[in-house]
MITINU-834787 format. One record per residue (C-alpha): residue in one letter; x, z, y. Coordinates in pm, 1 decimal. Layout:
<pts>
a;X;Z;Y $
...
</pts>
This chain:
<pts>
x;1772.3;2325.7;-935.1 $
x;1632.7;2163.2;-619.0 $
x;1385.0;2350.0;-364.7 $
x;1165.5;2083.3;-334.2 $
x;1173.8;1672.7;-540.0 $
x;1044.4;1400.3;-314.7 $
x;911.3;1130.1;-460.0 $
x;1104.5;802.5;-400.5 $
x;1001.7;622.1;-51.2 $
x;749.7;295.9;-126.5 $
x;754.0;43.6;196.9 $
x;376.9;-117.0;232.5 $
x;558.0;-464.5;96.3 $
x;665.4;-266.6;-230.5 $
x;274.9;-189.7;-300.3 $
x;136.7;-324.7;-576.9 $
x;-229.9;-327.8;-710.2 $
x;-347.9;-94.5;-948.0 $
x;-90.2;149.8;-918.3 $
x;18.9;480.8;-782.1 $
x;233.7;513.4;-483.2 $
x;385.8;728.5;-216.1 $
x;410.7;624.5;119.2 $
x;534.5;739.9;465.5 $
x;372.1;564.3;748.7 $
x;229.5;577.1;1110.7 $
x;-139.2;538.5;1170.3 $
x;-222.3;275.6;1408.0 $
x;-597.5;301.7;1435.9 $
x;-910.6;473.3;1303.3 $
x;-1192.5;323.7;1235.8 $
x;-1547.8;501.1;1246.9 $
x;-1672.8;711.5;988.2 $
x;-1987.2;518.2;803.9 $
x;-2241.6;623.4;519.9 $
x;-2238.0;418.1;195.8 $
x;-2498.7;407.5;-67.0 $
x;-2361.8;412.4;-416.4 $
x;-2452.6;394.7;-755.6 $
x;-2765.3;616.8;-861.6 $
x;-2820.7;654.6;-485.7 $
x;-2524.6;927.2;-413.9 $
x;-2476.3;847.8;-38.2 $
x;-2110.8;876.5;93.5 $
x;-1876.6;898.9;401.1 $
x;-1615.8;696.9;400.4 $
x;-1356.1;622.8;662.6 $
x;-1049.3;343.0;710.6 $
x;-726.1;404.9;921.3 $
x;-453.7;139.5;957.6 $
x;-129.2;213.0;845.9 $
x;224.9;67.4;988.8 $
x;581.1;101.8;837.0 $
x;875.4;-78.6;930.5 $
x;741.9;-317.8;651.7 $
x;409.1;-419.8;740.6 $
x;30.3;-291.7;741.4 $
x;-198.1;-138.5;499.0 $
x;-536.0;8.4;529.4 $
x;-615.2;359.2;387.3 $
x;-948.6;408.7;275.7 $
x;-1050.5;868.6;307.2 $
x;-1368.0;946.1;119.0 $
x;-1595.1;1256.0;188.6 $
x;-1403.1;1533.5;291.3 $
x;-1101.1;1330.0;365.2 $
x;-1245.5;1190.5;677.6 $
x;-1102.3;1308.8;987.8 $
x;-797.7;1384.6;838.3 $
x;-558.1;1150.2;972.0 $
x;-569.3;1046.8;1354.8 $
x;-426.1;762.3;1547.4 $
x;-54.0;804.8;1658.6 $
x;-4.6;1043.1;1363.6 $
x;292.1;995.6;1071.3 $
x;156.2;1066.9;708.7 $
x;286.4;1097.2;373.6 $
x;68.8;978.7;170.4 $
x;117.9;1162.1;-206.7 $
x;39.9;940.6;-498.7 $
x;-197.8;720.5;-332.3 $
x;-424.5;452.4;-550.0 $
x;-320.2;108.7;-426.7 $
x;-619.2;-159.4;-513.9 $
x;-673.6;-485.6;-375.6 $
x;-985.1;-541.4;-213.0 $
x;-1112.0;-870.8;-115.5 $
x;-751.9;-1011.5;-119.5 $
x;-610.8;-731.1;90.4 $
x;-438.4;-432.0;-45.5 $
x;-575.1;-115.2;-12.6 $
x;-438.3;292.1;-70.5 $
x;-666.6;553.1;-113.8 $
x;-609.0;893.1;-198.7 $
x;-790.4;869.0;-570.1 $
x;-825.8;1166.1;-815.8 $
x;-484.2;1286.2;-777.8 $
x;-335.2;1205.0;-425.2 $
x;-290.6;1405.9;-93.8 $
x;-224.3;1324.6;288.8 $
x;31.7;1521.4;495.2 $
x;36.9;1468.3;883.9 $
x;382.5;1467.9;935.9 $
x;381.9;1490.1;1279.8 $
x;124.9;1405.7;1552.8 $
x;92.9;1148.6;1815.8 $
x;23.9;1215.0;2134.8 $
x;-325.2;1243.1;2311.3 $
x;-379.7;1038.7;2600.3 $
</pts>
């Protein structure tokens, strides 16, 4: 059998809401990390990076110890990624089950 299965390539304008996804892309920017108060009071980071493919743009949402893991001028795979729309704009996020590679890295100025 095969060394390794790859999931099939997703393009941002194949994402869908409410469902799982894989997707290789390159991050554009990275916002700041923040603090967010949720429910019963549990305080969380959370971060956003933009994501480019030859497609179009999506934003990738890292929670708690995800943050800091992607950088700008990086390529990423992102592994079974939760795709949600948010306020009319699509959103991926790494969920209960997904992973981020850095593929490669950009460079530093």
């Amino acid at each position: 059998m095969g060394s390794e299965s790859r999931p099939p390539a997703t393009y941002v304008t194949d994402l869908r809401p409410n469902r799982v996804a894989t997707l290789e892309a390159q991050v554009t920017e990275v916002g700041p990390v923040r603090e967010v108060m949720l429910e019963k009071g549990i305080s969380r980071k959370v971060q956003e990076a933009r994501l480019r493919d030859k497609t179009g743009e999506v934003t990738l949402v890292l929670w708690g110890s995800e943050v800091d893991r992607v950088h700008s001028g990086e390529r990423v795979r992102i592994l079974e990624g939760w795709v949600r729309d948010y306020k009319g704009r699509l959103q991926i996020s790494l969920g209960r089950t997904g992973k981020v590679e850095v593929l490669s890295t950009g460079s530093s100025p």
